[in-house]
N, C-alpha and C positions, 0 to 999 in steps of 0.2 A: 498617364496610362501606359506609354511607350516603356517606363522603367519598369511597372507591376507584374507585363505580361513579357517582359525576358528577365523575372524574380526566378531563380530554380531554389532547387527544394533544399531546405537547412540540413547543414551534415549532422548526422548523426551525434546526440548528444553527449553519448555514455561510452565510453570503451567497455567489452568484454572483462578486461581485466579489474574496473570497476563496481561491477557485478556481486551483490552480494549472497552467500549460500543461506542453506538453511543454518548450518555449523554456524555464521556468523550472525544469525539472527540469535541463537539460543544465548551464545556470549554476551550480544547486547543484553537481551530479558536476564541472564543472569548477574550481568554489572548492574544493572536498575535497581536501585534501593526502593525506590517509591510504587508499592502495589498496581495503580492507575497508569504509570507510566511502561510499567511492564506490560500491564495489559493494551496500553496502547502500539504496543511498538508492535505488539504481535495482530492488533487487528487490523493496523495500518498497514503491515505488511502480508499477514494472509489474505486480508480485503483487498487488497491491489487500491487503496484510496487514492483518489486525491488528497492533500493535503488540510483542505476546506472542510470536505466532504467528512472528514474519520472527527476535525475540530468540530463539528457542529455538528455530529450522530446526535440523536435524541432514542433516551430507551423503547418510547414508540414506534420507533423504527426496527429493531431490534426482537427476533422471533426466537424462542427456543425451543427447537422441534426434534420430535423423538429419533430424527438422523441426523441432529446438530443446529446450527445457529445460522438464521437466514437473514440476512438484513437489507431493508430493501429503502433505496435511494429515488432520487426522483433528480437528475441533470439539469441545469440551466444551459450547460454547455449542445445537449443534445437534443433538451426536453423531453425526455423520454425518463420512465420509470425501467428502473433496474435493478436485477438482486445481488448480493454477494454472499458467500457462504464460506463459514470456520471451519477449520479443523476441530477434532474432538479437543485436542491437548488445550485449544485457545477459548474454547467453552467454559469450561470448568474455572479458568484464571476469570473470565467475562463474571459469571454468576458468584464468583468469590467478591469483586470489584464494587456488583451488585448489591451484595448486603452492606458495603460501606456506604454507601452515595444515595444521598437521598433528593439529588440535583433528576431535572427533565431529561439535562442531558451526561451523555455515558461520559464524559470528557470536562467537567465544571473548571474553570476559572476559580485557582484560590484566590484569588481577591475582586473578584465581580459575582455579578449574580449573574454571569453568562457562560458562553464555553471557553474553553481554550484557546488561547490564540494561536495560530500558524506559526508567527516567527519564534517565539518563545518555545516550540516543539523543534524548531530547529537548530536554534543555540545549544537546547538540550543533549538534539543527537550528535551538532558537531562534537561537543565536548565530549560526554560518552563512547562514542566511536574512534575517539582520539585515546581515550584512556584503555579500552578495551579489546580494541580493532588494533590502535598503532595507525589508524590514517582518518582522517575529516569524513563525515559522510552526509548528506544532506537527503533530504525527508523523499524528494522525487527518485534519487537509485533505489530505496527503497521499491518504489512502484515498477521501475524498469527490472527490478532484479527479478522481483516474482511474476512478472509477464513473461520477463526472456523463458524461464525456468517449465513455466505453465504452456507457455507455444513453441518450447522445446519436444512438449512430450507427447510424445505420435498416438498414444491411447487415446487424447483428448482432441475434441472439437475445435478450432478455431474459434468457431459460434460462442462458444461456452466460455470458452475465455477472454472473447469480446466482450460477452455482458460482464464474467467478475469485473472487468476493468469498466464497463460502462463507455464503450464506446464502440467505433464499426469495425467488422472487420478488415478494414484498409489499413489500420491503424497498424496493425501485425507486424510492417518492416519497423515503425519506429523504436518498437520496443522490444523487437528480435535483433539482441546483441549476442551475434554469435564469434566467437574467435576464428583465428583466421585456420586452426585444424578443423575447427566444424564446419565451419562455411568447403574447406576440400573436401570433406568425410561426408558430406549429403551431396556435395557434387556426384 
């Protein structure tokens, strides 16, 4: 018990310069050969997913509404229901993806009758991101890149960018990597 409660809190995962932009998201979806995988990488990263969470969407989850594509989750981590919301550009790739797939879920398993696996999305990006980027990237900067990005920008809510991510807003320092000019530049 003596070692748990002088446990302090883990540094920071991600460096700043880790971080990836939108510019580097486009580059990925334009190396991606494979329809499903382009669409995932962009709804993995405009959804702020987890990794679990984007492998095991199901289309029933998945809304198409006349201001864009709502998708609402439900946490084990939090147990609470949550939504997330697309961009227009990642709609239209979604409902293209759509008339191919005739799977429950948005994300099928070529060789099971289930979803995608997690680690298999991440072999994918390291290589991809290596060929494309010029550096390894794995499936979580994804998530940290469009949080920092998202509670970067002062028009928006904290609140609001708690739920894309599906979680509290305490959560805000973990995934606010800011470099060391920003971190002065808001001082």
């Amino acid at each position: 018990l003596d070692k748990i409660c002088r446990q302090q809190k883990a540094p920071r995962v991600y460096e700043p310069e880790q971080m990836l932009s939108f510019e580097d998201i486009e580059k990925l979806v334009k190396g991606e050969k494979d329809l499903m995988y382009k669409v995932y990488w962009l709804v993995f990263f405009y959804g702020g997913f987890r990794p679990i969470e984007a492998c095991r969407l199901k289309w029933e989850q998945v809304y198409f509404e006349p201001k864009g594509v709502t998708i609402k989750l439900h946490t084990t981590k939090t147990s609470k229901d949550f939504y997330k919301s697309l961009p227009p550009n990642v709609e239209h790739l979604l409902k293209e993806w759509k008339k191919f797939n005739d799977s429950e879920y948005v994300f099928p398993s070529p060789v099971t009758d289930s979803f995608i696996q997690s680690h298999s999305i991440c072999l994918r990006l390291k290589h991809l991101s290596k060929r494309v980027l010029g550096k390894k990237v794995v499936p979580y900067q994804l998530r940290h890149s469009i949080a920092t990005i998202l509670y970067k920008d002062d028009k928006r809510k904290d609140d609001d960018t708690a739920n894309q991510l599906g979680h509290t807003k305490s959560m805000k320092s973990v995934y606010m990597n800011l470099s060391e000019e920003e971190l002065k530049a808001k001082a």
